[in-house]
gemmi code that builds the backbone of each chain (N, CA, C; Angstrom):
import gemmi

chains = {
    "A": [
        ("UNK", (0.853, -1.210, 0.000), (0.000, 0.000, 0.000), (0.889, 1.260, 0.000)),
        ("UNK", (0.243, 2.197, -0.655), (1.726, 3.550, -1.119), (1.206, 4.379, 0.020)),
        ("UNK", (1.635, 5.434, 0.377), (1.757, 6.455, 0.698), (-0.145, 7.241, 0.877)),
        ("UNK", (-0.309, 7.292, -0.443), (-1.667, 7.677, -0.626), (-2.898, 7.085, -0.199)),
        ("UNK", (-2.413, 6.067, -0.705), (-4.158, 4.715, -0.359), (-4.054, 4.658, 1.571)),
        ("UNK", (-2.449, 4.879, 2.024), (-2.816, 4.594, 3.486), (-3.501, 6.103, 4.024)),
        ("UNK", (-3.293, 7.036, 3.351), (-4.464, 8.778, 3.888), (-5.340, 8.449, 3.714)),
        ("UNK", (-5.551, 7.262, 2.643), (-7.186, 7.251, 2.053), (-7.799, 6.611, 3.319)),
        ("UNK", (-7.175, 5.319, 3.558), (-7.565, 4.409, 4.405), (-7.985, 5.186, 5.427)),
        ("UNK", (-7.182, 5.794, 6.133), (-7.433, 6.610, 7.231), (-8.688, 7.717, 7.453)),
        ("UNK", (-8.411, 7.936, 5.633), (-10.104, 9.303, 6.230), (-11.121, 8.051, 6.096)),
        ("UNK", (-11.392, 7.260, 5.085), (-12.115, 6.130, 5.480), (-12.598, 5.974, 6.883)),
        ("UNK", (-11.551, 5.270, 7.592), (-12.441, 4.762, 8.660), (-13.237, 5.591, 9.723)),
        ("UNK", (-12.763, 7.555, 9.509), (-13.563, 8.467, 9.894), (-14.539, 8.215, 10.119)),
        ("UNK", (-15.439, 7.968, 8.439), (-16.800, 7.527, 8.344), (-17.245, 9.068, 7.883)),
        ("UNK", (-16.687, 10.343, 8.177), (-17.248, 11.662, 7.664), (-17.482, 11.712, 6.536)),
        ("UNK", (-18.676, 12.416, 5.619), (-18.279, 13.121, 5.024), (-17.627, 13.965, 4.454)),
        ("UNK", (-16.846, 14.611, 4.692), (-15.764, 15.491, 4.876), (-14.671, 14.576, 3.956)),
        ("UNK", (-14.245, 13.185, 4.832), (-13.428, 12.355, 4.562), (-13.419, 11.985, 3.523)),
        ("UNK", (-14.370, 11.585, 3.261), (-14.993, 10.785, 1.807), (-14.668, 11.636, 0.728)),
        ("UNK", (-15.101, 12.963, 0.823), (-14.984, 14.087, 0.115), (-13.809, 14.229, -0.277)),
        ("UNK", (-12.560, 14.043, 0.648), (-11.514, 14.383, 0.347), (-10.640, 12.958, -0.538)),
        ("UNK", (-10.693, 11.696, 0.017), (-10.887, 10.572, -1.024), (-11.381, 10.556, -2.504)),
        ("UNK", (-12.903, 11.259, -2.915), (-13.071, 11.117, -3.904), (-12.013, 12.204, -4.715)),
        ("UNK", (-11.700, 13.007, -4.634), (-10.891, 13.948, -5.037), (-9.430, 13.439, -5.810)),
        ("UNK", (-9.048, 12.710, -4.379), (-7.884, 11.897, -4.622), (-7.726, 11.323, -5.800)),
        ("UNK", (-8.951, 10.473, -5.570), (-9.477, 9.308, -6.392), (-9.201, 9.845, -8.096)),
        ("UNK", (-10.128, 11.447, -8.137), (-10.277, 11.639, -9.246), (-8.475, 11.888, -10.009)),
        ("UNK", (-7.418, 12.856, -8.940), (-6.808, 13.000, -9.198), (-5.458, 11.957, -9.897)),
        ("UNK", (-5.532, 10.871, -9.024), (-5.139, 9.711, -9.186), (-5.721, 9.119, -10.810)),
        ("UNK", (-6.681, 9.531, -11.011), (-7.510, 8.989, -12.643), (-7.317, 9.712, -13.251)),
        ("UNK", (-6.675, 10.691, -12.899), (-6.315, 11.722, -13.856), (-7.161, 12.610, -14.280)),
        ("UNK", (-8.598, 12.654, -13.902), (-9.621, 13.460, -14.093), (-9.521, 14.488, -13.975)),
        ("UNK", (-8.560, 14.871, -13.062), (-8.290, 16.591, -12.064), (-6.968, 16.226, -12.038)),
        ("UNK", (-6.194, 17.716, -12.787), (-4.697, 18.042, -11.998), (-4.624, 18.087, -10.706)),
        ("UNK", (-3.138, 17.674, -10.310), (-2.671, 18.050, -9.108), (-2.719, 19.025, -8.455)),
        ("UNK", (-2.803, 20.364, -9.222), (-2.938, 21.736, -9.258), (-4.781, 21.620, -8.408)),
        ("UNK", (-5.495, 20.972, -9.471), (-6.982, 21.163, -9.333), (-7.363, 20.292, -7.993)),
        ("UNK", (-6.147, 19.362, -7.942), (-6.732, 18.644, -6.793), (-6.240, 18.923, -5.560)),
        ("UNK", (-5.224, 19.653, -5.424), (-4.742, 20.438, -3.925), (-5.719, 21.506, -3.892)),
        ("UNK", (-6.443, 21.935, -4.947), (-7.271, 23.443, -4.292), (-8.448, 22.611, -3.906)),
        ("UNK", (-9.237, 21.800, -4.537), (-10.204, 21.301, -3.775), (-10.026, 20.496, -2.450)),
        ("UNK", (-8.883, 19.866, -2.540), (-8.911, 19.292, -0.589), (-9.030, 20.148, -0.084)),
        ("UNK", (-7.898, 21.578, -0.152), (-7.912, 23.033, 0.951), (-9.248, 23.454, 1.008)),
        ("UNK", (-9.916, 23.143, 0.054), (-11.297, 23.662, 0.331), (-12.407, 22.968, 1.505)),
        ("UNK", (-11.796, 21.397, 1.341), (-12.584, 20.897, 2.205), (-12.173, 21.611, 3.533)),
        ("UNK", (-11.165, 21.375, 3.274), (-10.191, 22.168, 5.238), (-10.684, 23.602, 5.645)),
        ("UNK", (-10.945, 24.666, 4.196), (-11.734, 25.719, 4.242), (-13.009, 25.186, 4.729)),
        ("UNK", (-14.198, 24.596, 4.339), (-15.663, 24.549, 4.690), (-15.299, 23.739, 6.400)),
        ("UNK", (-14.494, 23.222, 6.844), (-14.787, 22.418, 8.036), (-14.175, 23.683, 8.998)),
        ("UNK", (-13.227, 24.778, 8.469), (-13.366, 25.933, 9.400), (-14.157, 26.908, 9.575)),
        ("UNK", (-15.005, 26.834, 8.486), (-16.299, 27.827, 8.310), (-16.867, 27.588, 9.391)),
        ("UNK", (-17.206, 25.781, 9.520), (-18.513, 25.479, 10.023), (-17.626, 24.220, 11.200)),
        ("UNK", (-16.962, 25.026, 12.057), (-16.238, 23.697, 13.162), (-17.278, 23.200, 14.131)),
        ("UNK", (-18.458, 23.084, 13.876), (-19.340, 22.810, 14.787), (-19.729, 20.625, 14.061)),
        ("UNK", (-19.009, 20.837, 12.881), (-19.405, 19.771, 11.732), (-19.232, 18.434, 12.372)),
        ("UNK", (-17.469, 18.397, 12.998), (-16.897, 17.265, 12.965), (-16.374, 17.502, 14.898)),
        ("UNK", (-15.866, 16.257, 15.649), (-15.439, 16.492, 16.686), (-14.412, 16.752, 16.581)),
        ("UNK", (-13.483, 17.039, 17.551), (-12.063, 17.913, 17.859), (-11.140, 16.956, 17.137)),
        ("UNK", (-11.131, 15.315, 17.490), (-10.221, 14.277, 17.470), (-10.295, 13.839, 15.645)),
        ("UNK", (-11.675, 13.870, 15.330), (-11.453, 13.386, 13.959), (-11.094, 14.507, 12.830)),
        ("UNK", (-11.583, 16.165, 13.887), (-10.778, 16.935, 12.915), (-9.427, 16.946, 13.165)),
        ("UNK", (-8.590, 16.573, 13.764), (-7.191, 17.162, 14.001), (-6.615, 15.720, 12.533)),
        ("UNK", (-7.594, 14.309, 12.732), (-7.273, 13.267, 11.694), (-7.036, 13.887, 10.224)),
        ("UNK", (-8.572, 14.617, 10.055), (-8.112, 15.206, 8.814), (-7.558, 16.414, 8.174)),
        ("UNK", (-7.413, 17.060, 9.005), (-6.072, 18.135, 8.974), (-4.823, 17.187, 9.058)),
        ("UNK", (-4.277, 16.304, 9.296), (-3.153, 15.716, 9.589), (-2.933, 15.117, 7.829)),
        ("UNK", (-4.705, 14.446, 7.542), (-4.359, 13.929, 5.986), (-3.872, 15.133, 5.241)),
        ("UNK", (-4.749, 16.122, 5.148), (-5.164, 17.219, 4.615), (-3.432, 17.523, 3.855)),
        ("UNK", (-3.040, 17.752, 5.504), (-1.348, 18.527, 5.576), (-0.712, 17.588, 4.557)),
        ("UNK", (-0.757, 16.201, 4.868), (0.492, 14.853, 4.220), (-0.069, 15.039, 2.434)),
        ("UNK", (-1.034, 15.281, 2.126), (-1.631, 14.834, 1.216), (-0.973, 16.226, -0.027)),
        ("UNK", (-1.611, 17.378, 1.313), (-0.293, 18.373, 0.040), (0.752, 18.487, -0.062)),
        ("UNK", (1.872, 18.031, 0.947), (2.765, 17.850, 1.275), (3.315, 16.851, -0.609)),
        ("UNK", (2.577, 15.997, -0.439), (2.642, 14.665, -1.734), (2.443, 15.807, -2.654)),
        ("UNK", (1.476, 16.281, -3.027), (1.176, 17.426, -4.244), (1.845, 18.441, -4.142)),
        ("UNK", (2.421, 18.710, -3.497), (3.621, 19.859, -3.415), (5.029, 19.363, -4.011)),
        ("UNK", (5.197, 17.812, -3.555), (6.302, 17.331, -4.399), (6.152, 16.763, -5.619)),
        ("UNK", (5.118, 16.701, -6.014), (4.819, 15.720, -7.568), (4.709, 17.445, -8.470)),
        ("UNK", (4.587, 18.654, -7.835), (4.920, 19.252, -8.681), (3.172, 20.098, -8.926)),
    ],
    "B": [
        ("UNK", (-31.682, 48.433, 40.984), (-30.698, 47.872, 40.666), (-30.436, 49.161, 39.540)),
        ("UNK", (-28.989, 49.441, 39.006), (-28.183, 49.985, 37.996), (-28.734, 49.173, 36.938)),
        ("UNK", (-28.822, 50.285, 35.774), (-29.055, 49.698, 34.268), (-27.220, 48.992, 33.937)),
        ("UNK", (-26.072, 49.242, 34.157), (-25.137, 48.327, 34.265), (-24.968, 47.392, 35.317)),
        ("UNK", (-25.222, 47.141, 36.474), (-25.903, 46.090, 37.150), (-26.658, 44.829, 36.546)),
        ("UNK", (-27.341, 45.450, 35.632), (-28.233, 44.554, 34.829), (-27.918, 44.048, 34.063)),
        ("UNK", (-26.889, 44.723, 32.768), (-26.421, 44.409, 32.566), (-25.635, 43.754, 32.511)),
        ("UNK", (-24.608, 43.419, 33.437), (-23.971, 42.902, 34.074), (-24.226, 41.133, 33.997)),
        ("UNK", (-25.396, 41.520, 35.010), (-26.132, 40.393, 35.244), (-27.081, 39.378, 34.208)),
        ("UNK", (-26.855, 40.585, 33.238), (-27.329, 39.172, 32.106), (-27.014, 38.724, 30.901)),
        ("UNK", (-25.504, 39.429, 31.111), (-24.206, 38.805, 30.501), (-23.774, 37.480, 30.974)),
        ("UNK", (-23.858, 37.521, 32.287), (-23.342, 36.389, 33.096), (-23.750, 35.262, 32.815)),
        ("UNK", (-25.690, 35.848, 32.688), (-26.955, 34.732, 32.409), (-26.634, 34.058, 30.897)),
        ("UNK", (-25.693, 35.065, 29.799), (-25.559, 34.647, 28.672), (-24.492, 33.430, 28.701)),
        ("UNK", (-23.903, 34.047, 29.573), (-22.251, 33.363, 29.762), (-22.725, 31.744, 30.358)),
        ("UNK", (-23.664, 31.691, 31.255), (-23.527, 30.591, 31.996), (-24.543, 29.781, 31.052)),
        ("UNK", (-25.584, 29.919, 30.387), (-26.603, 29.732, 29.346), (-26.156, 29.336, 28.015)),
        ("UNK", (-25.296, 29.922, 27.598), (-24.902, 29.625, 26.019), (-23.404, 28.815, 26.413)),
        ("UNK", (-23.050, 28.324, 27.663), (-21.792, 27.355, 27.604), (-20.275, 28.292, 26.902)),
        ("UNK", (-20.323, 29.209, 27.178), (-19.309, 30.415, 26.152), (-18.393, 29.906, 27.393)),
        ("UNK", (-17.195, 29.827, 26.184), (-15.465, 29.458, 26.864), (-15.127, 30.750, 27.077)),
        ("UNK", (-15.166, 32.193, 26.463), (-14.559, 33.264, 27.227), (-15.670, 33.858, 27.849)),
        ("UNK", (-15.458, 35.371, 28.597), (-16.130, 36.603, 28.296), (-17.145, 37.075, 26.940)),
        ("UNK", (-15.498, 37.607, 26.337), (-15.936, 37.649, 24.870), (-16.838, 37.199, 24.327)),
        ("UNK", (-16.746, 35.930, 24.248), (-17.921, 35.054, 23.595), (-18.987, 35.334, 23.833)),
        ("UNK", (-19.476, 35.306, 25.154), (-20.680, 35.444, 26.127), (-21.182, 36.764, 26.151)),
        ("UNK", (-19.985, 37.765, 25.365), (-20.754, 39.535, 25.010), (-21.071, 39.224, 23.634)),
        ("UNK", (-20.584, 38.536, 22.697), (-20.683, 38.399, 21.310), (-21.956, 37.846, 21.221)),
        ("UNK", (-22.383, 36.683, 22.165), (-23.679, 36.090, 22.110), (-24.653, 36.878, 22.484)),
        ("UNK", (-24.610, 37.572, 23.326), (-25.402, 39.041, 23.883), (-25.803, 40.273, 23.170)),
        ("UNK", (-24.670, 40.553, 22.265), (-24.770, 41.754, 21.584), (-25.153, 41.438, 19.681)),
        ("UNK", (-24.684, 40.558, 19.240), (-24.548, 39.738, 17.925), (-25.952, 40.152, 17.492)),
        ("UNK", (-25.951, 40.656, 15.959), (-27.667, 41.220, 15.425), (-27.572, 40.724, 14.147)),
        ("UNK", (-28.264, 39.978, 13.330), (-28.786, 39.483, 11.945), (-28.631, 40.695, 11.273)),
        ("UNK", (-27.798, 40.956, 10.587), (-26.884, 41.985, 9.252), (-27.546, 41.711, 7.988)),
        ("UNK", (-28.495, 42.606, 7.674), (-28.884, 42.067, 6.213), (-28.132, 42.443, 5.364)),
        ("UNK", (-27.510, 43.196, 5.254), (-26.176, 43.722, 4.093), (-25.013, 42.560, 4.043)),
        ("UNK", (-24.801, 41.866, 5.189), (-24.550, 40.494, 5.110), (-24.493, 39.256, 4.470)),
        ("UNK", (-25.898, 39.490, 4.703), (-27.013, 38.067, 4.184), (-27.348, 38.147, 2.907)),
        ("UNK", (-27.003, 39.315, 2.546), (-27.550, 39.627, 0.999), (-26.089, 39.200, 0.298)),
        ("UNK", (-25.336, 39.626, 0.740), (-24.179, 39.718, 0.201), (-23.159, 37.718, -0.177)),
        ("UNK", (-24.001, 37.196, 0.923), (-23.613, 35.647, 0.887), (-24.694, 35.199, 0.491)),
        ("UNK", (-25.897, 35.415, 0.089), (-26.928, 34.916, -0.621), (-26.620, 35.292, -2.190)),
        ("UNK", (-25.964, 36.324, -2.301), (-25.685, 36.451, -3.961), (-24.524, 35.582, -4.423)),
        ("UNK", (-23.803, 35.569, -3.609), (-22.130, 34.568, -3.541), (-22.910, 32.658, -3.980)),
        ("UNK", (-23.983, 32.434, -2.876), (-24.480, 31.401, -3.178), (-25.430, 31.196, -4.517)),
        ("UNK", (-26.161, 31.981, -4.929), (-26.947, 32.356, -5.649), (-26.317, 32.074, -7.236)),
        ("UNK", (-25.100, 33.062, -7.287), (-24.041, 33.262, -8.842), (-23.723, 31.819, -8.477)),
        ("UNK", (-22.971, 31.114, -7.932), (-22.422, 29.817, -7.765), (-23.295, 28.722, -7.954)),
        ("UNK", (-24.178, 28.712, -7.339), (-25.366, 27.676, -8.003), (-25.827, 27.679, -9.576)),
        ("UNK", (-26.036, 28.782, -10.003), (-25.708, 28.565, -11.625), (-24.822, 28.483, -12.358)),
        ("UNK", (-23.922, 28.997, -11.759), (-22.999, 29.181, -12.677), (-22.242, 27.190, -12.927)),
        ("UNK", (-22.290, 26.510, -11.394), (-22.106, 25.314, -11.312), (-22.546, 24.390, -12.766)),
        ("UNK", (-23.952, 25.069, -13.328), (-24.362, 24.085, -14.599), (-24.114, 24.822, -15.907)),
        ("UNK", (-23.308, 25.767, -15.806), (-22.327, 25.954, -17.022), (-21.194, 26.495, -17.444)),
        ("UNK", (-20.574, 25.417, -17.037), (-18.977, 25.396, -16.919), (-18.626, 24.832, -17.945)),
        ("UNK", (-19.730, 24.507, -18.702), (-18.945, 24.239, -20.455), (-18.443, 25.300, -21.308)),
        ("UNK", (-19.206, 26.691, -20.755), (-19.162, 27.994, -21.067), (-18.094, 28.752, -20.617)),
        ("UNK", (-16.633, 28.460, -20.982), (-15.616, 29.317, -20.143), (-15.747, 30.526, -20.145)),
        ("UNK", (-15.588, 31.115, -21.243), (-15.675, 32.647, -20.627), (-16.862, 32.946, -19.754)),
        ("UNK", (-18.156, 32.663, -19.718), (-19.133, 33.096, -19.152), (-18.785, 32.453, -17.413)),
        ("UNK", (-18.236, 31.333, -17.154), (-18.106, 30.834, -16.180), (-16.956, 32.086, -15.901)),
        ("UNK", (-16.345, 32.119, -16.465), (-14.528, 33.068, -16.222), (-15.313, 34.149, -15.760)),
        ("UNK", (-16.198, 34.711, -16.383), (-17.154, 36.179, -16.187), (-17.556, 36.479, -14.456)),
        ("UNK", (-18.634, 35.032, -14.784), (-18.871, 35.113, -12.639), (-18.041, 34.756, -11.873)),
        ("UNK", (-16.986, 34.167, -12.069), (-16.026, 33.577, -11.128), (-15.550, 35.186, -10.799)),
        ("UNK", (-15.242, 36.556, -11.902), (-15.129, 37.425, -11.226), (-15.790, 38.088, -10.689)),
        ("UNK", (-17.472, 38.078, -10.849), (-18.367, 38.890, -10.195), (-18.166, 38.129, -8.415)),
        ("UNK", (-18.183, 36.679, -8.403), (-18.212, 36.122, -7.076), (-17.215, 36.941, -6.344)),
        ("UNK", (-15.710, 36.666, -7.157), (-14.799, 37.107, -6.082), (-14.859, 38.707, -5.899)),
        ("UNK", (-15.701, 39.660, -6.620), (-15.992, 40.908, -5.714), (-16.043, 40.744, -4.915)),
        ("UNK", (-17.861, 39.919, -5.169), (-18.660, 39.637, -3.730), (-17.917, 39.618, -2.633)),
        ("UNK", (-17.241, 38.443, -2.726), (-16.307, 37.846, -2.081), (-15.659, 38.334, -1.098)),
        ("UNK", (-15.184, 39.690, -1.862), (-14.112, 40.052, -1.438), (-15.233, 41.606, -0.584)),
        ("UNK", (-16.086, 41.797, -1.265), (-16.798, 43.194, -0.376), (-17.247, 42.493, 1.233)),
        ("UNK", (-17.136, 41.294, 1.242), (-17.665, 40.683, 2.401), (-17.022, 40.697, 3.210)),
        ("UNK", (-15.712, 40.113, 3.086), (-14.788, 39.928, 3.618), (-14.592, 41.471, 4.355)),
        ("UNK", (-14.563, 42.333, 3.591), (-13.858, 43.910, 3.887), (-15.782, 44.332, 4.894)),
        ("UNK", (-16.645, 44.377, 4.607), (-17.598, 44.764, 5.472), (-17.616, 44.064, 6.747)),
        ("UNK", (-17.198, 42.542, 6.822), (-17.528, 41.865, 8.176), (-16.347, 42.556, 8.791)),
        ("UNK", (-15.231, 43.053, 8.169), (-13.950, 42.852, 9.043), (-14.351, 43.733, 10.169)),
        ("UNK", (-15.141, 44.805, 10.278), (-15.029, 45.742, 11.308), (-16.260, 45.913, 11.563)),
        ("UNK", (-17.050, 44.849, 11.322), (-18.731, 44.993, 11.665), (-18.605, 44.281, 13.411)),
        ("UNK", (-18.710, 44.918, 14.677), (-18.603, 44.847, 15.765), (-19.725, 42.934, 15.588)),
        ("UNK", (-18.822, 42.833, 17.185), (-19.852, 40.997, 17.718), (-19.691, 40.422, 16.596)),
        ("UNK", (-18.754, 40.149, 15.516), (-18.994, 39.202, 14.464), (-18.392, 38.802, 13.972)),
        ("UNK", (-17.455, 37.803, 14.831), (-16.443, 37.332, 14.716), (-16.633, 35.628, 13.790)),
        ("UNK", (-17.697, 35.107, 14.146), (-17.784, 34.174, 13.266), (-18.113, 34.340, 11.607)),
        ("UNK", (-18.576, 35.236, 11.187), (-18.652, 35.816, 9.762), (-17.425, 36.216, 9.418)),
        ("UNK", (-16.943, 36.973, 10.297), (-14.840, 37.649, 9.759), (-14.289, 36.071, 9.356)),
        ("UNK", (-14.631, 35.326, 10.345), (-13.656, 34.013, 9.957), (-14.154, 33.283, 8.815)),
        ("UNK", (-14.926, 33.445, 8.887), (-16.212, 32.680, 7.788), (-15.825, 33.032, 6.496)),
        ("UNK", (-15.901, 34.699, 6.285), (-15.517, 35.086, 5.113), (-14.318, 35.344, 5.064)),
        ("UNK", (-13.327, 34.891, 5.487), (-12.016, 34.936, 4.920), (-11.876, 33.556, 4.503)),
        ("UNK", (-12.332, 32.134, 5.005), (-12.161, 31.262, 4.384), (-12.929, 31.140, 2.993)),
        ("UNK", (-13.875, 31.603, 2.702), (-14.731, 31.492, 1.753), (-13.652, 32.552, 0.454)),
        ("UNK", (-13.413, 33.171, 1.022), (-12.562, 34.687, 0.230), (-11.358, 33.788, -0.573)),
        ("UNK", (-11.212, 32.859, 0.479), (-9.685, 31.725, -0.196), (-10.215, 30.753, -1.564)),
        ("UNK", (-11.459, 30.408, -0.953), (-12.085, 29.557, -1.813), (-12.336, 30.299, -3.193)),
        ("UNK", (-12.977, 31.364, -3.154), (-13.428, 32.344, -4.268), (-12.016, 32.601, -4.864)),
        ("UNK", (-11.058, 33.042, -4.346), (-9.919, 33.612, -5.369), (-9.017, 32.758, -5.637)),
        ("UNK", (-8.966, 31.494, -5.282), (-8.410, 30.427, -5.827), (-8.857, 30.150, -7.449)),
        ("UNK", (-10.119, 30.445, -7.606), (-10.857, 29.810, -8.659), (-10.114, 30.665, -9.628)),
        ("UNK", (-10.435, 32.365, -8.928), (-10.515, 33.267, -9.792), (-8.851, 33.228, -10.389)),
        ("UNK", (-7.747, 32.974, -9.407), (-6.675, 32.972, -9.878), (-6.426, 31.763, -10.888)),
        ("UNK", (-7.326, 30.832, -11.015), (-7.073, 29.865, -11.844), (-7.317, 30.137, -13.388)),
        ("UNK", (-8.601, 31.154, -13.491), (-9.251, 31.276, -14.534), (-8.040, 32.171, -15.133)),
        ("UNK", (-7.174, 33.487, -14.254), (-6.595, 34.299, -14.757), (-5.689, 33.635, -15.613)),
        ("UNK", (-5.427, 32.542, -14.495), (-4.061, 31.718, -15.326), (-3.964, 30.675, -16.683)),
        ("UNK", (-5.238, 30.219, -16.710), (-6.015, 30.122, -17.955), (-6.205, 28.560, -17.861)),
        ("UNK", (-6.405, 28.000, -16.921), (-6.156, 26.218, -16.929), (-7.544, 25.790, -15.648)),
        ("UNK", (-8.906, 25.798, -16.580), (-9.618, 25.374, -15.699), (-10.184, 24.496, -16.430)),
        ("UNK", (-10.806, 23.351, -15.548), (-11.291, 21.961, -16.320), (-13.050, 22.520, -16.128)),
        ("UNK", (-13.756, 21.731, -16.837), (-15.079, 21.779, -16.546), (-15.576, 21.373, -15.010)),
        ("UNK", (-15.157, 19.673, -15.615), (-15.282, 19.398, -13.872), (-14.689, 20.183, -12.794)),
        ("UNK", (-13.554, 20.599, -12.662), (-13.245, 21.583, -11.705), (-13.465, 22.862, -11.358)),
        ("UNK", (-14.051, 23.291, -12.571), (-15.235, 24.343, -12.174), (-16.385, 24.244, -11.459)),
        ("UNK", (-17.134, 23.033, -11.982), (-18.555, 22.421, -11.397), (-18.382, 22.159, -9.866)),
        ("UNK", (-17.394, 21.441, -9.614), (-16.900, 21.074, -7.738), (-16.454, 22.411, -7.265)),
        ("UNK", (-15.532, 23.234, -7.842), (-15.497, 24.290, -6.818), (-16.251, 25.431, -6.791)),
        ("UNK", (-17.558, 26.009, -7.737), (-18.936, 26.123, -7.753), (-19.648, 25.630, -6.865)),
        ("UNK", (-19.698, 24.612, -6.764), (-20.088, 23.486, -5.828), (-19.996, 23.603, -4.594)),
        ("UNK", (-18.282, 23.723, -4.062), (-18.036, 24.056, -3.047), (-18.086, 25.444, -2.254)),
        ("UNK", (-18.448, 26.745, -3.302), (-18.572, 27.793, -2.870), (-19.855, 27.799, -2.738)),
        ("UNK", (-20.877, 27.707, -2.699), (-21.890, 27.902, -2.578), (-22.566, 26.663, -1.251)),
        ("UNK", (-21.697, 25.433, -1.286), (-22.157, 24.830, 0.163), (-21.771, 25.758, 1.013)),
        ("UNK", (-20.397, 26.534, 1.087), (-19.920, 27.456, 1.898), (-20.850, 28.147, 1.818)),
        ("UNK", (-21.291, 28.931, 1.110), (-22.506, 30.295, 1.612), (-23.670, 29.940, 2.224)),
        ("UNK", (-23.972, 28.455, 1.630), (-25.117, 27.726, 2.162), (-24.941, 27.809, 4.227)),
        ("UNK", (-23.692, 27.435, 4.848), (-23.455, 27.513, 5.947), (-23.251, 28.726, 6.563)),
        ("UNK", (-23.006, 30.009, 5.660), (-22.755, 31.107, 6.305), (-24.067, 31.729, 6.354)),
        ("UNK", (-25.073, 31.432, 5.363), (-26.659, 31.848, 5.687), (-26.539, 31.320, 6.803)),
        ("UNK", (-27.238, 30.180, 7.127), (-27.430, 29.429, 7.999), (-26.541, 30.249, 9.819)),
        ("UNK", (-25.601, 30.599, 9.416), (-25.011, 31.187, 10.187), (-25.413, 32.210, 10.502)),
        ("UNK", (-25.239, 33.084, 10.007), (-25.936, 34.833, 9.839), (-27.558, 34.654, 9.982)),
        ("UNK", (-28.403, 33.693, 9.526), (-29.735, 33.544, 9.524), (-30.243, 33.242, 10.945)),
        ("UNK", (-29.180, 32.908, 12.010), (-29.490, 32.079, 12.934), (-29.757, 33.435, 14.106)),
        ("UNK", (-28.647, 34.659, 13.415), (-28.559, 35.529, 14.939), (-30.304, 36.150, 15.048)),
        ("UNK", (-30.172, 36.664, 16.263), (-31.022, 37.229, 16.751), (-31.479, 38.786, 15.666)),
        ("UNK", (-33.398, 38.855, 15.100), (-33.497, 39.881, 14.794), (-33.947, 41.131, 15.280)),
    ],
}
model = gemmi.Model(1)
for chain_id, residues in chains.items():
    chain = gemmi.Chain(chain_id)
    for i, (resn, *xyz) in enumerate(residues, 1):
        res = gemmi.Residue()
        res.name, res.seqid = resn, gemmi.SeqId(i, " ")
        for name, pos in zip(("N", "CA", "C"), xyz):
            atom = gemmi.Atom()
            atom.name, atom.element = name, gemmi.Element(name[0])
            atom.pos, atom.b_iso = gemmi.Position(*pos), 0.0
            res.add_atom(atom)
        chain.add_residue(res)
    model.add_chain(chain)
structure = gemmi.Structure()
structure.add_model(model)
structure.setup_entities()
């Protein structure tokens, strides 16, 4: 399992929406559907709407996906 | 009793009532008033974004509102900043402000997909959807 599929795994077992959200993204990016470019602005976005509205998710599973959030651009920051 | 006495006293009632972690909070919950210059202003943000979401086959016309949004966007941002008790809208619309000029810097730069217009359309307008909801909630 790479690098990626184990963030995936992880917002997975969240169970959020939020999570999922940020998976399908992946997903698309990974298929090539969406640049890397297109697909780091839509995760930040998810991380944008869950600070709009921090009432969404609890403290513990948000700090989970801020942690993907971070690793995930971290990966899209180096692929360029 | 003092009209600040009373005051006083039903700050406290706010404080101990609404579960508020500071002071602050517990005056913000007290004083906080439903802004229709606000509400109008994130109802149009949601409004352009919901259509514009079903035609993103149309670049320039999509390119067109992506800049009317990020006015919006951006007049919001600059009215909440110093609109007193309203601290959850300042934060609100600066994340939303990120969301909006992301797009807009994309369009400048000339590399937007359909689909990635449609999702972050998408996503600006769930955002306004929560900041109604937000702003809709205070006291009129």
């Amino acid at each position: 399992m790479n690098d990626i599929q184990q963030i995936q795994q992880t917002l997975a077992q969240t169970g959020l929406g939020a999570a999922n959200q940020i998976n399908k993204y992946v997903t698309m990016c990974v298929n090539g559907e969406l640049s890397v470019a297109e697909c780091k602005s839509l995760v930040l976005d998810i991380q944008r709407q869950l600070n709009i509205d921090d009432q969404l998710v609890d403290q513990d599973h948000l700090n989970t996906i801020n942690t993907a959030i971070n690793a995930l651009i971290d990966i899209a920051n180096a692929v360029g | 009793m003092t009209t600040n006495k009373m005051k006083k006293l039903v700050l406290l009632s706010a404080f101990l009532l609404a579960g508020c972690a500071t002071i602050d909070q517990a005056i913000e919950a007290y004083e906080m008033k439903f802004d229709s210059n606000q509400y109008q202003l994130i109802t149009d943000i949601r409004t352009l974004s919901s259509i514009a979401k079903n035609n993103c086959g149309d670049i320039a016309q999509s390119k067109a509102v992506s800049v009317d949004v990020s006015i919006k966007s951006l007049t919001l941002m600059n009215y909440a900043e110093h609109n007193p008790h309203n601290s959850t809208i300042q934060k609100s619309s600066i994340e939303l402000n990120s969301m909006v000029q992301d797009l807009s810097d994309k369009y400048k730069a000339g590399a937007v997909s359909p689909i990635f217009c449609k999702i972050k359309f998408q996503n600006i307008e769930q955002a306004a959807n929560t900041m109604q909801q937000i702003e809709g909630s205070k006291p009129k």
